[in-house]
Structure formats: structure tokens, C-alpha cells
C-alpha positions in Angstrom: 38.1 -72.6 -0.6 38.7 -69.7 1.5 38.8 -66.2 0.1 41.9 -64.3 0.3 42.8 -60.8 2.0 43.2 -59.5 -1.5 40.1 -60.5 -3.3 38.3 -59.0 0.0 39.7 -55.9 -0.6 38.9 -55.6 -3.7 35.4 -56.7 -3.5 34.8 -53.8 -0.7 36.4 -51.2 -2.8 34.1 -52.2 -5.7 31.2 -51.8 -3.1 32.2 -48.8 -1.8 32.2 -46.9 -5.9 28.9 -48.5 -7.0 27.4 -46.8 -3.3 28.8 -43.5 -3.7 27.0 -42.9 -7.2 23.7 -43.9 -5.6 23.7 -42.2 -2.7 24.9 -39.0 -4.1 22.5 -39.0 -7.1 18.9 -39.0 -5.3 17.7 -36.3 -4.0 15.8 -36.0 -1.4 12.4 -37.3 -1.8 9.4 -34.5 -0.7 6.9 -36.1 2.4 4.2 -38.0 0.7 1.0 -36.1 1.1 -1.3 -37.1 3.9 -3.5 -39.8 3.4 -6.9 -37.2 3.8 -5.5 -35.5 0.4 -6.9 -38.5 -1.6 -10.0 -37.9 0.7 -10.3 -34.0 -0.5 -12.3 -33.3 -4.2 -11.1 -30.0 -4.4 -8.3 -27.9 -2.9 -5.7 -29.7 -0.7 -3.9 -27.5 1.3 -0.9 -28.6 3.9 1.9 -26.7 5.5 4.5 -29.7 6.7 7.6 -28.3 8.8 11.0 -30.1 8.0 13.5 -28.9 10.5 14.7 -26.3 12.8 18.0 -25.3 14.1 19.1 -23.3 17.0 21.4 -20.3 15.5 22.9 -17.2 16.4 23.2 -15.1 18.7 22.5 -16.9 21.7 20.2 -15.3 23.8 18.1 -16.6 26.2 15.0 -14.2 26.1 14.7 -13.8 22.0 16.8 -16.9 20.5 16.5 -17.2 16.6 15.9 -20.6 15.1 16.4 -21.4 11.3 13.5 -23.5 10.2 12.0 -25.5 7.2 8.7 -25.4 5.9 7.0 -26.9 2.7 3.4 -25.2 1.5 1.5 -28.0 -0.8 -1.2 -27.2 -2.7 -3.2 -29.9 -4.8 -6.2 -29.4 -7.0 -8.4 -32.7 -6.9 -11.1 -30.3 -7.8 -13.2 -30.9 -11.5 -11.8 -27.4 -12.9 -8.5 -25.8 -13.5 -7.6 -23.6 -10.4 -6.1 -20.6 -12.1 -4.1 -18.3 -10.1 -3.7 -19.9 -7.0 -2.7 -17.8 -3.8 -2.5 -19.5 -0.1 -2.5 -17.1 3.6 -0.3 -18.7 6.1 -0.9 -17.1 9.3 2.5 -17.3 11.1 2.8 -17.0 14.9 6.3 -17.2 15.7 7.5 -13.4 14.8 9.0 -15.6 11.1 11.4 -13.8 8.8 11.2 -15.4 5.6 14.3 -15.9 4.0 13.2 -18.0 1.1 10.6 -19.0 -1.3 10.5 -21.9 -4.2 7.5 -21.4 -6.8 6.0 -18.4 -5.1 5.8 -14.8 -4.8 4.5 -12.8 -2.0 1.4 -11.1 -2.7 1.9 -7.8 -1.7 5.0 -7.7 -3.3 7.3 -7.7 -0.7 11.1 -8.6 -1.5 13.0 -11.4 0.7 13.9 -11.4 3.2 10.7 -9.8 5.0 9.0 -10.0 8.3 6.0 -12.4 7.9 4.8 -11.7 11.9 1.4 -10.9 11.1 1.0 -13.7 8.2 1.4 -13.2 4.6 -0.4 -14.4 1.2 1.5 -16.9 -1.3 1.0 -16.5 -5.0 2.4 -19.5 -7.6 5.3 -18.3 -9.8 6.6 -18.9 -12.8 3.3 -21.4 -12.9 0.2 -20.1 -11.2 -2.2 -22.5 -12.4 -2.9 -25.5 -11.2 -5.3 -28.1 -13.7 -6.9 -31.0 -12.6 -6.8 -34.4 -13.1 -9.5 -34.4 -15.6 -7.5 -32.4 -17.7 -4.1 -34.1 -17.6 -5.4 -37.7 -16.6 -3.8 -37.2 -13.3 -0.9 -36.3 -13.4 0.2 -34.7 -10.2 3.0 -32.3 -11.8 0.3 -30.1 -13.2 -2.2 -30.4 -10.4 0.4 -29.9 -7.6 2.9 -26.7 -6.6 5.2 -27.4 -3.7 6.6 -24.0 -2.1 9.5 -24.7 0.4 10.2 -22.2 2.4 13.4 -21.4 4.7 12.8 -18.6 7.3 13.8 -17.4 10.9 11.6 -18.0 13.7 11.8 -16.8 17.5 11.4 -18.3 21.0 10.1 -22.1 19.7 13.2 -24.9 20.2 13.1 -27.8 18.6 12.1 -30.8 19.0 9.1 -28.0 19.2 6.9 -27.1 16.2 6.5 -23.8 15.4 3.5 -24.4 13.0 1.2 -21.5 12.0 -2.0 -20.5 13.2 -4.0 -20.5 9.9 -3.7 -21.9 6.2 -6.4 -21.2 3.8 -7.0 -20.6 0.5 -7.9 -16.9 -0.7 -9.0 -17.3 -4.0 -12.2 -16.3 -5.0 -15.0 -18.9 -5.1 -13.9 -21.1 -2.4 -14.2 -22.3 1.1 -12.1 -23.2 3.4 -12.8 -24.3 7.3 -10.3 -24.5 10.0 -7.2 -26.6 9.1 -6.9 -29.8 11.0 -3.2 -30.7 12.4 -1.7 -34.4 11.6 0.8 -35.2 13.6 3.1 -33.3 15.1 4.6 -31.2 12.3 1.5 -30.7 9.0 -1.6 -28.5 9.0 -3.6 -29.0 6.7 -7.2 -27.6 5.0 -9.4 -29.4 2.2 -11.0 -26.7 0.5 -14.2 -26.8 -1.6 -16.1 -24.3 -4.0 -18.6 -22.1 -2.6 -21.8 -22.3 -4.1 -22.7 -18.9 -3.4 -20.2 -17.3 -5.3 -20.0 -16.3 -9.5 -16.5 -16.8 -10.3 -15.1 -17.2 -13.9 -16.8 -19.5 -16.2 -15.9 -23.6 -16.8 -12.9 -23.4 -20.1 -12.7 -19.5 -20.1 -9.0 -19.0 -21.0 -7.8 -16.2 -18.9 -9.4 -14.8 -15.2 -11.9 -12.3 -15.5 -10.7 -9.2 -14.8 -10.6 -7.6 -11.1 -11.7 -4.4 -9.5 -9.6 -2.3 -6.8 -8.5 1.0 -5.8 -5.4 1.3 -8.1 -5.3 -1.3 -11.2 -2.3 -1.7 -13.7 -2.4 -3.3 -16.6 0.9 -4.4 -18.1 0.3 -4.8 -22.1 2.7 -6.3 -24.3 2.1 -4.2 -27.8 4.7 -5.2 -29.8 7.0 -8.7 -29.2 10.0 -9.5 -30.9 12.2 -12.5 -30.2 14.5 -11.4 -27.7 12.5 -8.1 -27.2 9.5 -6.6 -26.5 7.3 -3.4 -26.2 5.0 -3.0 -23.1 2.7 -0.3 -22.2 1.9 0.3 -18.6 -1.3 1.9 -17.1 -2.3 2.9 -14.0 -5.5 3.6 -13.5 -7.2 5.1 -10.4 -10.8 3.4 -9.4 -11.6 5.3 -5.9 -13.3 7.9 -5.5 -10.8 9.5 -2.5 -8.1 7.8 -4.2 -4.7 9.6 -5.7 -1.2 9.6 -6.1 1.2 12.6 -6.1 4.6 11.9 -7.7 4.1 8.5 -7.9 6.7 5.9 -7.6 6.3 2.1 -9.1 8.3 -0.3 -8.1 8.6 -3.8 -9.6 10.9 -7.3 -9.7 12.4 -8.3 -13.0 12.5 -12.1 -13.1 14.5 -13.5 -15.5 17.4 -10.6 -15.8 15.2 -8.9 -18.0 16.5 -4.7 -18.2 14.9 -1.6 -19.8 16.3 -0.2 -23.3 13.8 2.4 -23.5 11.3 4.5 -21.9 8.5 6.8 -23.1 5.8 8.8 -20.9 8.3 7.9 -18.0 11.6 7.4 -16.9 13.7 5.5 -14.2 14.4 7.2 -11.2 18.1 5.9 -11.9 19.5 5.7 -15.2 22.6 3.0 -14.5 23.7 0.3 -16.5 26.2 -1.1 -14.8 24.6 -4.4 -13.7 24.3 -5.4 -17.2 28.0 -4.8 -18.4 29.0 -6.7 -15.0 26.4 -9.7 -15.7 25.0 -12.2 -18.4 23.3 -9.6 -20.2 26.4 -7.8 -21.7 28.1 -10.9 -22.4 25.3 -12.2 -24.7 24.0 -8.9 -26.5 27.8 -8.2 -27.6 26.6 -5.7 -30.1 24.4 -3.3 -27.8 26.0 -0.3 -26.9 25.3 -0.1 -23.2 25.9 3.4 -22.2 22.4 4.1 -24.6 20.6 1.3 -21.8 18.3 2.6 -19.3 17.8 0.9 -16.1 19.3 -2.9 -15.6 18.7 -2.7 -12.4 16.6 -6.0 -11.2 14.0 -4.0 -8.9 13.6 -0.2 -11.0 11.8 2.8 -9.7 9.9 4.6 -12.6 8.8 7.8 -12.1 6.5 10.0 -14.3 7.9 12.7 -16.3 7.0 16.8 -15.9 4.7 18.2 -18.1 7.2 20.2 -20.4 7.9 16.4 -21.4 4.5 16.0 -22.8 5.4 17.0 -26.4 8.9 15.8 -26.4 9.2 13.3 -29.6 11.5 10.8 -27.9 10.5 10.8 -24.3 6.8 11.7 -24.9 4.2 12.1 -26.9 2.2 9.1 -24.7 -1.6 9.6 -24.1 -2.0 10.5 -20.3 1.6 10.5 -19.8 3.8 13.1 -18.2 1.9 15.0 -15.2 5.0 14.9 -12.6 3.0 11.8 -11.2 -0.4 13.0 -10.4 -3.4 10.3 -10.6 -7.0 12.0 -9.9 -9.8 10.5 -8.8 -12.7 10.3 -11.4 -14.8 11.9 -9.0 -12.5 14.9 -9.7 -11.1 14.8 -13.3 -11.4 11.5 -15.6 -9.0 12.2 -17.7 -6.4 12.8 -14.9 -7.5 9.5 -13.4 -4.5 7.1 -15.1 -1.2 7.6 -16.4 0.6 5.6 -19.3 3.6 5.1 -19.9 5.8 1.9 -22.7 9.1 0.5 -21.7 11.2 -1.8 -24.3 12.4 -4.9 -22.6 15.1 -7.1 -23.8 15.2 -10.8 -22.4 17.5 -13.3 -21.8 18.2 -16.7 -22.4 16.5 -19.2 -22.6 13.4 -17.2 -23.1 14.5 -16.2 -26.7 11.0 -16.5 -28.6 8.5 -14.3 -29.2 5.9 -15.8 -26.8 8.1 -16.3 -23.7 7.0 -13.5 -22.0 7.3 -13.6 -18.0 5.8 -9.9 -16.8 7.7 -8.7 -13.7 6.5 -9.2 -9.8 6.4 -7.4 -6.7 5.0 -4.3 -7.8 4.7 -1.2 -5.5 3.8 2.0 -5.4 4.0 4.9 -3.4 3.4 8.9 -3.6 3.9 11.6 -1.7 1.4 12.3 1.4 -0.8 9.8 -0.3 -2.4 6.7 1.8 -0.5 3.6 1.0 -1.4 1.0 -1.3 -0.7 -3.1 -1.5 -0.7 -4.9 -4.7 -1.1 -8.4 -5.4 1.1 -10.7 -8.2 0.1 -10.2 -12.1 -2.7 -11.9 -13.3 -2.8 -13.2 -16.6 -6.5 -11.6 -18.4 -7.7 -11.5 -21.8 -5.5 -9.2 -24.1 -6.4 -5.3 -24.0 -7.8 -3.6 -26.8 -6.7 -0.2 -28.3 -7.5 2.3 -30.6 -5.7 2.1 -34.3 -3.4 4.6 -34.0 -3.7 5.1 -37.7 -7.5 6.5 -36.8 -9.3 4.0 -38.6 -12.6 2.9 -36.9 -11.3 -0.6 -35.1 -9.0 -1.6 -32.1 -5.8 -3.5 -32.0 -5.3 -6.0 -29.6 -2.5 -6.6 -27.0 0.0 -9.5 -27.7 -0.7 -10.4 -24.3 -2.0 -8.7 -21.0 -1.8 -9.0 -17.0 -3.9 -6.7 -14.3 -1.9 -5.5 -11.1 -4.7 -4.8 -8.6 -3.8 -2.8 -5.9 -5.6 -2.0 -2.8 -5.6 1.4 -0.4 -4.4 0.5 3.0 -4.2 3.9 5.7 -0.5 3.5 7.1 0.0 3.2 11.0 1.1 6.7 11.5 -1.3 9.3 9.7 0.2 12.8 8.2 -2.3 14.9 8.6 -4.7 15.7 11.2 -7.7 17.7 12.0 -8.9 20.1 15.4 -12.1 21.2 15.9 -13.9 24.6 17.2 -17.1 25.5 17.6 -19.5 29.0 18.6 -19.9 27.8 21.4 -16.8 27.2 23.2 -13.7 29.1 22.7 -11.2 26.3 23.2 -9.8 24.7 20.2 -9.9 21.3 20.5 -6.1 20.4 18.6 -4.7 17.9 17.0 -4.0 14.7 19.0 -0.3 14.4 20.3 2.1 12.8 18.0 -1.1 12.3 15.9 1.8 12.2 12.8 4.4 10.1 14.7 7.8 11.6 15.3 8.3 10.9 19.2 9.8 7.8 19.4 13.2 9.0 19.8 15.1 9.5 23.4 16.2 13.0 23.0 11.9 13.8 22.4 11.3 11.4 25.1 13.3 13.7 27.3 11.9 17.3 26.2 8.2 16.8 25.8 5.6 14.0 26.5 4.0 11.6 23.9 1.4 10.5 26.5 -0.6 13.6 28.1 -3.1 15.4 26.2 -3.4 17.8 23.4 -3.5 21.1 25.3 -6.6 23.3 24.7 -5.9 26.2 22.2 -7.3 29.7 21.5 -8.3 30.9 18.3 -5.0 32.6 17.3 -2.9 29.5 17.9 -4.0 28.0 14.8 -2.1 30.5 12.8 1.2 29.9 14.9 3.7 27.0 14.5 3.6 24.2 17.5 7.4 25.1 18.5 6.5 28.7 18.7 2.7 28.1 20.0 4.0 27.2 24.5 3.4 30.4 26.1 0.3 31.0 24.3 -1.2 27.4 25.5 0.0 27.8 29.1 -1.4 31.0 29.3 -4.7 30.2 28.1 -4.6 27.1 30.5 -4.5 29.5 33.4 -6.8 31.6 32.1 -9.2 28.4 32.0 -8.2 27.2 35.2 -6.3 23.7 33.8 -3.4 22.1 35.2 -0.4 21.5 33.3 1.5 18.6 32.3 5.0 18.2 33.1 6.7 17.8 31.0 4.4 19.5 28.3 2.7 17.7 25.2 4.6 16.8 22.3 3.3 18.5 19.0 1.1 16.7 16.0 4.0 16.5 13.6 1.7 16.9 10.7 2.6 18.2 7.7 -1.4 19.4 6.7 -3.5 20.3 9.8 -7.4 21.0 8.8 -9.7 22.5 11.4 -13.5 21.9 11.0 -15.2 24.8 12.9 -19.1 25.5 13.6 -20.1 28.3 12.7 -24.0 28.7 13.3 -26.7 26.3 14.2 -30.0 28.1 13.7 -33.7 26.4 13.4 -33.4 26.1 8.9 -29.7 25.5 8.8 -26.3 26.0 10.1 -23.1 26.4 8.8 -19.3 25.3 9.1 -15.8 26.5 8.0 -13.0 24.5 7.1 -9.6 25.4 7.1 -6.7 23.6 5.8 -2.7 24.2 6.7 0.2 23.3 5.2 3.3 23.7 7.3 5.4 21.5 5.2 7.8 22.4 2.3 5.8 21.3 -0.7 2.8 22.9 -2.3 0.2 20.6 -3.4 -1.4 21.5 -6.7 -4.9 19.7 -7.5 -5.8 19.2 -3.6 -8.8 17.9 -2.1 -10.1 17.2 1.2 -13.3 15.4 1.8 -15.4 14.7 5.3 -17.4 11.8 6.5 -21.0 13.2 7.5 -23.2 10.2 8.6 -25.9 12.4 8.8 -25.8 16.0 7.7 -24.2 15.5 3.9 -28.1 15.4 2.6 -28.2 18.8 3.3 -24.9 20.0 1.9 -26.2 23.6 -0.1 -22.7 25.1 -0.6 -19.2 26.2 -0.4 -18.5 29.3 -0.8 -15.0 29.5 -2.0 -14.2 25.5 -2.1 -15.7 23.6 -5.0 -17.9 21.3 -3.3 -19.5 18.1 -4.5 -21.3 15.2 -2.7 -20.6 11.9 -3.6 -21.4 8.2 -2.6 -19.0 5.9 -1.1 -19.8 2.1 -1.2 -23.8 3.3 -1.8 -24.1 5.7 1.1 -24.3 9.2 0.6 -22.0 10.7 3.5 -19.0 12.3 2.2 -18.7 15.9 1.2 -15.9 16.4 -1.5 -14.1 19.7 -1.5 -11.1 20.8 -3.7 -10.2 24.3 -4.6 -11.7 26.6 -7.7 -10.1 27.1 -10.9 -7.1 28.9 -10.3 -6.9 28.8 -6.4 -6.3 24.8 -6.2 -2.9 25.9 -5.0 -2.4 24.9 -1.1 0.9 26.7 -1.0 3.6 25.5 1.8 4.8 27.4 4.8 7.0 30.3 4.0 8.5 33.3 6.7 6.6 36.1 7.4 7.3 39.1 6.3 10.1 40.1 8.9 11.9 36.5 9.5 14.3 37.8 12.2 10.9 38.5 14.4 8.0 37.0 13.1 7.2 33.3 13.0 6.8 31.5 9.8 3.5 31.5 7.5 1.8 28.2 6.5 -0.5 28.1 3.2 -3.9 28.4 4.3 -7.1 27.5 2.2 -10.9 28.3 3.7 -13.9 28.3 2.8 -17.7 28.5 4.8 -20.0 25.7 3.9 -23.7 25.9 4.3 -26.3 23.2 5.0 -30.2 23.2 5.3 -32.4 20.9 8.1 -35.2 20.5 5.6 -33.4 16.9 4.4 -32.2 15.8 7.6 -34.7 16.1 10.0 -33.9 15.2 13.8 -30.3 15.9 13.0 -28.5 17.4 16.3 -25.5 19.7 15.0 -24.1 21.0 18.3 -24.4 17.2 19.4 -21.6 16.0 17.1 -23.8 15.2 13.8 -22.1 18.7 12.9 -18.9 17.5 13.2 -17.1 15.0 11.0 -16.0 11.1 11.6 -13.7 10.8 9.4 -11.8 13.8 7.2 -9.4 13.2 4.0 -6.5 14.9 2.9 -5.1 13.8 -0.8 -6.8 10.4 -0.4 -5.4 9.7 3.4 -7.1 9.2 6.6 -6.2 12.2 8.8 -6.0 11.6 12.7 -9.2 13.2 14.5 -9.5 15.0 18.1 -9.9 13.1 20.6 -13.3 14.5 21.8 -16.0 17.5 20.7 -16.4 20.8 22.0 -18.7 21.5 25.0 -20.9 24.2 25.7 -18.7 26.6 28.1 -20.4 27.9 30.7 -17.0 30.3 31.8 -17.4 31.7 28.3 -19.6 35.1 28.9 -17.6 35.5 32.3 -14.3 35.8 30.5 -14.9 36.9 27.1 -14.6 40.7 27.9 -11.2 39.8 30.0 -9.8 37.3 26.8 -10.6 39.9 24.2 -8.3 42.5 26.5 -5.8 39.9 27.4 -5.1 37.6 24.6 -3.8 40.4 21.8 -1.6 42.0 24.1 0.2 38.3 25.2 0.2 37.7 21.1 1.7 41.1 20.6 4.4 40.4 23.4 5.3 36.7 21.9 5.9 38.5 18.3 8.6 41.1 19.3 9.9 38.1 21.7 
């Protein structure tokens, strides 16, 4: 019997309802693993691209393509892998866009520029265990981190893969990652038997050393609340932090109800009353709420704050955000400060506690430091602040280490003199930056050479400094640029000049200048001396102190006495309508013996520094030493006619 139009119709449109359920209800499954992960007992590594999609603009010499990438990261290994963190080394000038189950490790918000590769750390779960532990089962040994970005100049059906995958922690080793395929690299990585790392079933990571730590100690937890103290702490010895500035992500729209010891940078609720968090905590007055803002700046509070019985009244608190090194003063070397967090659904018990990410921070004139992801370590212990003779522990703690790295563009730099020549060697051009622009471009050249100086130059701003330098270069015979050199564009110039050189000793002076706007209390500069710090005797009106860096004793600390630690900043002289400004000036003579450091050659550059600190940052050196000058005695009795009558003619100009 033949089956009629209807009955068709009807069976289709039954076939057609049952589909649409299934199809819409599966996701999509994740690319199994590669057949050499069951291979790998310990680490698997793989970075598998999905897809890519031209997008816009067009452009034919930079197109942008929109690409997807899965990281996979499976412990086969005996032990729990706490922790993890992965470095993809990306090739294709990537922007990341976004990242599943993973935080950058220097703390870097998304989007962000991941040209010159960047470190993965797990989040919310950074541990990995092992299939010992859970009798394999692959959702607690596995994290899967996709990843959407933008890449440049590779079109599909090309794979822009990366260069490099590897795993960074501690403890392991990792060769170079194989490709399968056409679209997965991929690394098996195994513990390194040279390497102590944390012992087999202790709970938490041991904890870490760096530059810059800070620990992030919950004190006091409540269900939908909970007290944190936060201490930064300062570990190198050329290390510090004026006005300091922390930066970090709250997770889970956590916000800040109170502060003591510091204080955010902006105090603006708004975010709350406008989100989830005002619709839940009905009966919290929000005008009395700190900061809701999901990435805060906190700042340190000034030193009137100190005793203040709401705001203050914190141990090493309120200093207006200066960190010492030890080397200097130990108790200046952290700062403290609590904040009272309120959560949010559904992390309403007292252990739910997710600490924030992407910390940061900065100061002023201060080298630049990157910190990695929190790390969960056994709880900190305190003093009983009731002065009984026993510690209280932390609810629960987690170590922020961060790590000094010397920005691209320095902001100080140093010249250098001598007794023997009487050219100053300056400050490199654009040693501080500040000449990328057309309308410098146009006046001044980044590219041609410092131009020699004379002694009285130093004492004279750059913009005021021109027919000073070109008449000394005719006086010494040197051709000129056109156009001229650009100037330093440092804020702190330091000049290192030698004095003496004699058969027992010699001697030096420093100088420092500071021809910005901001005096800088508690200053310090120290010098790299590979060979002459042994025989460091004294400074005269510096306090100086050697110390060891990394177990070689070759810097020479310096910072000013008690009472004159003041480098004050440039002010006008005393008639502003003629004279050029002022900047603050610090010097001191420093005096060294040849007994300890025999076969050293001062005039040969063992009297000169490598490397010179201001504040904790690298300042940009001359680009050569000075010479013996064999003009010098033929034109001494000319310059010392000559050059204060051209001084005395550029001051009334």
C-alpha cells in the first residue's frame, strides 16, 4: 500500500523537530589530543590553531586576520603540577583579544600586543593533579585555554603557528616543540633532575624571591566579606619606588568598602549602583563605598595620615609611597596597607576567596617592574596585636612576585670629564627619548652626536646651552652638524668626573642635576666599578657605602647625609627676566686607594663607571671616555680669557 502525500508530510516534519534539538544542543567538541600525549609521562603541551578569517581594513601590505587558537596543557606526570604557566612565543605581530582559563603573567589587561610572546598562567584553577590522584580523570589533569586574537600578514589556508611553546615552571624541561600536522605544536615536558623544587604532598608552593614581592593576606573573612592586608616589600638592593601606584583586576565583581594605610586614587562608586552589586547588597549605603571600580589604582597615603584613627594607624603605612631598599633603611623597605572587600554571588561563604589578578605597579622616575599571577603559599603569620608572646595566622595568603625590568627609554643620564681633557663628554642625544615627533624631527637631529661641552655648560639648560657648544666647537676645531643635536631630555643628568690619579690613589667627583619639577627626598645614586670599588675610602659629603650585587663587590652606593638628602628641582635664578633657570645640584668628592686594586688603570676607563643608578633606574651612559688632549696646554691660557667673557655675553642676552 502506497503512502500518501499527507502521511509524508508529516513524517518529514516529525524529522525535521527531533533534528533541530540535537543539532542545536551539542556543542562543539574540542580536537582530541594528539596521539604522542598518551606517549608523554609528564607535561603535555600543544598549541592547535582552529581558524582564521580575513577582516578589516583591507590592505594589501598589513591585512589583519582574526584567528583561533587553543593552548592544552595535560599533566601525565606522577605529582600535582601546581601553578602552571605556559610561554607562547608568537610570530605574527598577535593582539590577543581573548583568553579562557588564563591570565597573562605580567598582568597585562586584554586586549594587548603579544608580538614578542607572552606567559600564560591557569585561572580560576591553576593546578593541575595527576592521574594518580584522581584515577585519571582528565578534568583535573587537563586546562584548555582558547584563545581569539588578531594576527598580521599570514592568510589562510596558511598557519600562523608560533615559534615556541614551553613550559616555565620551575623544575622542568622542555626541548623544542615538534609540529603535527599542519595546524598543532606541541612539547612533552619532563622534570629536571637538577632542580629542588617543592616537596611531593606539600600543600601550598614554597614561597618565591624577586625584586618587589606582595603578599595579599586575608586576616579576617566573613561570608560575603573579608579583610585583606597587603604588603609590599622591597628585596633589591638598588631597588625603590617613589609614589607608588598598584594596580590590580578584581575578578568576580568584587569592590572595596574600606581602606586603611592607603587609599584609591579614585573614590567612585558608581559601577556598583549601575551593576549587580547594588542590586544585591540593598541595604549598603553606597555613597560610604570606596572604589567599585573593576581594575583600582591604590596609592599610599602622606605622612600626616600616619596617626589618623580611621585611615591609619597601619605599621609601615603612609610614607606618600616611598619603598627603600634595605641596603638603605629596613624599616622603609615595605609598605602595608588592609582593604575590606565585599563579594558577590555565588561566592557567598567564608572560604570562597578568589584574590585579584593583573597586578601592577609603577612609581615615579623608578625602573619598571613586571609581576606575575598570585600564587597560593602557606598562610602568613603575625604578631598578636594584643602583645602576647605568639603569632596569629592568616586565613589564607598569596605572593605577587614582581621583577625589575629597565624601560626602553631611560630618564636619566650621565656625562663624563676628566683632568685631563677639558671637553665634557655629555649626555647621549635623546638619551631620555622625546624626539620622535615631526615638529623635533624638523628643528634638531636625533642622529648626530652629543656635541663636546665645556665645563660651564653643565650648569646651563640644553635649550639655553647652543652658542656655548658651537663656540667651543670652533675653538676645538670640530665641525658642526646641520641641523644641530637634539638634547638628552633627562630629567636627572649625573656627571662622573676625575679628579686626580696619582701613584697611592686618585679621586673622583660626582654630581647630580635635577632639571625637572619634583624634588626627590631619600635619593640615591650608585655606580658600577668592575674594578676600582675595593678601594672605595670615602665621600666626603655623600654617604657612601659599598655593597655586593649578585656576590660581586662592584657597586658603590651613595645617597645624601642626614639633612641634605634633598635633591631639590630646578627653580629660576635669581633675576628670571635675564638669567637662566637653576637646577638642584648635589656633589660630593670620592676618594680611592691603589693598595686593593693593584694593576688597576684609572685614566684607562677602570676610573670611570659602567653602569650608574639613579632611584633604582639604569641611566643612559656616554658614548665613549675622555682622551688625553694634546691642544690642551696650547689653548688653556686663550679658553680661560675667552670662555667667561662669551658666558658673560649669553647671560645679559
Amino acid at each position: 500500500m502506497g503512502l500518501t502525500p499527507n502521511f509524508i508530510s508529516w513524517i518529514l516534519l516529525l524529522s525535521l523537530f527531533t533534528a533541530i534539538p540535537l543539532t542545536l544542543s551539542q556543542p562543539q567538541a574540542p580536537p582530541p589530543l594528539s596521539p604522542d600525549a598518551n606517549l608523554c609521562n609528564g607535561v603535555f603541551v600543544s598549541y592547535t590553531y582552529s581558524t582564521g578569517t580575513k577582516i578589516k581594513p583591507n590592505d594589501t601590505k598589513n591585512q589583519p586576520y582574526r584567528f583561533e587558537s587553543a593552548i592544552t596543557v595535560l599533566n601525565n606526570g606522577r605529582d600535582e603540577l601546581k601553578s602552571w604557566r605556559v610561554f607562547v612565543k608568537f610570530a605574527h605581530r598577535e593582539i590577543l583579544v581573548s583568553a579562557t582559563n588564563a591570565v597573562l603573567s605580567d598582568g597585562s589587561s586584554l586586549p594587548v600586543s603579544v608580538e614578542n610572546g607572552t606567559i600564560f598562567s591557569g585561572f580560576p584553577s591553576a593546578d593541575l593533579k595527576s592521574a594518580i590522584m584522581t584515577a585519571g580523570d582528565i578534568t583535573q589533569m587537563e586546562a584548555r585555554v582558547e584563545l581569539v586574537g588578531t594576527q598580521f600578514g599570514v592568510a589562510p589556508p596558511r598557519v600562523p603557528l608560533p615559534k615556541n611553546i614551553t613550559l616555565v615552571n620551575d623544575g622542568w624541561s622542555c626541548p623544542k616543540p615538534t609540529q603535527r600536522g599542519w595546524n598543532v605544536l606541541e612539547v612533552c615536558c619532563t622534570p629536571n633532575p637538577n632542580i629542588t623544587t617543592a616537596k611531593i604532598g606539600e600543600k601550598f608552593l614554597p614561597r618565591q624571591e624577586g625584586d618587589l614581592t606582595i603578599m595579599y593576606d586575608v586576616i579576617k573573612p566573613y561570608q560575603s566579606s573579608y579583610l585583606t592586608q597587603v604588603t609590599i616589600e622591597n628585596h633589591n638592593p638598588l631597588g625603590r619606588l617613589d609614589n607608588w601606584n598598584l594596580r590590580f583586576a578584581w575578578m568576580k565583581d568584587e569592590f572595596i568598602f574600606t581602606t586603611r594605610g592607603a587609599y584609591p586614587s579614585v573614590v567612585d562608586s558608581s559601577d556598583c549602583i549601575s551593576g549587580p552589586q547594588a542590586k544585591y547588597y540593598k541595604e549598603i549605603d553606597f555613597s560610604n563605598v570606596l572604589s567599585c571600580a573593576r581594575r583600582p589604582h591604590i596609592i599610599d597615603l602622606p605622612l600626616t595620615k600616619y596617626n589618623d584613627t580611621a585611615m591609619g594607624r597601619i605599621p609601615f603605612c603612609c610614607r606618600n609611597g616611598t619603598i627603600l631598599p634595605r641596603s638603605m633603611d629596613p624599616e622603609k623597605s615595605k609598605s602595608v596597607f588592609q582593604m575590606q572587600v565585599y563579594k558577590m554571588p555565588p561566592d557567598l561563604n567564608i572560604s570562597a576567596i578568589t584574590p585579584p589578578q593583573n597586578w601592577q605597579i609603577k612609581g615615579n622616575l623608578n625602573p619598571d617592574y613586571i609581576c606575575g599571577p598570585p600564587v597560593r603559599v602557606s598562610s602568613s603569620q603575625f604578631p598578636d596585636p594584643s602583645g602576647l608572646p605568639s603569632n596569629r595566622t592568616a586565613f589564607a595568603s598569596w605572593q605577587v612576585v614582581c621583577n625589575i625590568t629597565q624601560p626602553a627609554t631611560p630618564q636619566c643620564c650621565v656625562s663624563f670629564s676628566s683632568y685631563f681633557n677639558d671637553s665634557i663628554i655629555p649626555c647621549k642625544t635623546c638619551a631620555c627619548g622625546g624626539c620622535s615627533s615631526n615638529r623635533v624631527a624638523r628643528t634638531c637631529s636625533a642622529t648626530s652626536p652629543a656635541l663636546l661641552l665645556p665645563t660651564q655648560a653643565l650648569l646651563i639648560p640644553f635649550e639655553n646651552r647652543t652658542k656655548l657648544a658651537t663656540a667651543w666647537a670652533a675653538i676645538k676645531r670640530r665641525k658642526l652638524p646641520n641641523p644641530l643635536p637634539c638634547g638628552d631630555n633627562c630629567g636627572v643628568t649625573i656627571n662622573w668626573h676625575l679628579a686626580t690619579d696619582y701613584r697611592g690613589g686618585w679621586t673622583a667627583r660626582v654630581t647630580l642635576f635635577n632639571w625637572g619639577e619634583t624634588d626627590f627626598a631619600d635619593w640615591f645614586t650608585a655606580v658600577e666599578l668592575k674594578k676600582a670599588v675595593p678601594g672605595f675610602q670615602k665621600a666626603y659629603s655623600f654617604n657612601g657605602t659599598t655593597i655586593a650585587i649578585n656576590g660581586k663587590n662592584t657597586t658603590l652606593l651613595m645617597e645624601g647625609l642626614p639633612g641634605l638628602n634633598y635633591l631639590m628641582a630646578e627653580s629660576d635664578g635669581k633675576n628670571p627676566d635675564k638669567d637662566f633657570r637653576v637646577p638642584g645640584k648635589q656633589q660630593s668628592v670620592l676618594s680611592f686607594t691603589k693598595k686593593l686594586t693593584p694593576g688597576i688603570k684609572v685614566r684607562s676607563g677602570d676610573g670611570f663607571p659602567t653602569k650608574v643608578y639613579f632611584n633604582g633606574q639604569e641611566c643612559s651612559l656616554p658614548s665613549g671616555l675622555p682622551t688625553n688632549n694634546s691642544q690642551r696646554r696650547h689653548v688653556s691660557t686663550f679658553l680661560l680669557m675667552v670662555l667667561p667673557f662669551l658666558a658673560l655675553m649669553f647671560l645679559r642676552i
